[in-house]
N, C-alpha and C positions, 0 to 999 in steps of 0.2 A: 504494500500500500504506500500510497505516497507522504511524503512528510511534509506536515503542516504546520505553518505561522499563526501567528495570530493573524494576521490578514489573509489568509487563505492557505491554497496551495503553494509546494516552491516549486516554483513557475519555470528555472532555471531545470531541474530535474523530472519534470514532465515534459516540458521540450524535447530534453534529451530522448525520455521514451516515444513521446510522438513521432520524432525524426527517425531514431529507429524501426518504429514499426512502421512507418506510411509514407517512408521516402522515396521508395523504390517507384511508389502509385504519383507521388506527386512530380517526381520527376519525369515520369512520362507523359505526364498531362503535360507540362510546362515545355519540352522537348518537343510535344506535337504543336504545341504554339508557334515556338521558336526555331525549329529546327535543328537545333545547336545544344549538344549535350553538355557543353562548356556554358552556355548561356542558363542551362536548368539546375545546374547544380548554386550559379551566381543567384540567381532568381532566388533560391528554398535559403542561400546563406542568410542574404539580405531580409528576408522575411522573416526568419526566424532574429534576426537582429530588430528589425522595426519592432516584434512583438515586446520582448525583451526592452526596448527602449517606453513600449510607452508606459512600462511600471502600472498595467492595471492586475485588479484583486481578480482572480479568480477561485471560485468557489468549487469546482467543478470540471474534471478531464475534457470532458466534452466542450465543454464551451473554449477551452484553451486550445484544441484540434480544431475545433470550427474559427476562431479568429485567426490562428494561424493558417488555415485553407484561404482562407479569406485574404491575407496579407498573401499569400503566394500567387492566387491568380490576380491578386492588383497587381501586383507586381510584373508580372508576365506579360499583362494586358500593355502596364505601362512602356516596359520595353521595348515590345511587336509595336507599337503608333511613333516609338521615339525614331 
């Protein structure tokens, strides 16, 4: 189980397991964006960095996997229009 703060989860150490368990799936998505396996692994670093930077509480795995999806295909998207 995860270990927890007073303010929630440690968000640094559920990261860690989400990138392990669901990197291979979001790499792929991001790679069929971009075409560029060098651009998908930049994409998941950065996103897992944005998460991390914006110091919110989470209560809940789930919701830490879904803002993090969520930073990764911004991020993606962002790059494919740049």
């Amino acid at each position: 189980m995860h270990r927890e703060t007073q303010q929630g989860l440690n968000l640094r150490e559920v990261l860690g397991e989400l990138v392990g368990r669901h990197s291979a799936r979001w790499l792929g998505f991001v790679e069929q964006i971009l075409r560029s396996a060098a651009d998908a692994q930049d994409v998941l670093q950065e996103a897992v960095c944005r998460v991390l930077v914006a110091e919110r509480c989470f209560s809940y795995e789930k919701d830490v996997r879904m803002y993090l999806s969520r930073a990764i295909s911004k991020r993606a998207i962002e790059l494919y229009h740049s």
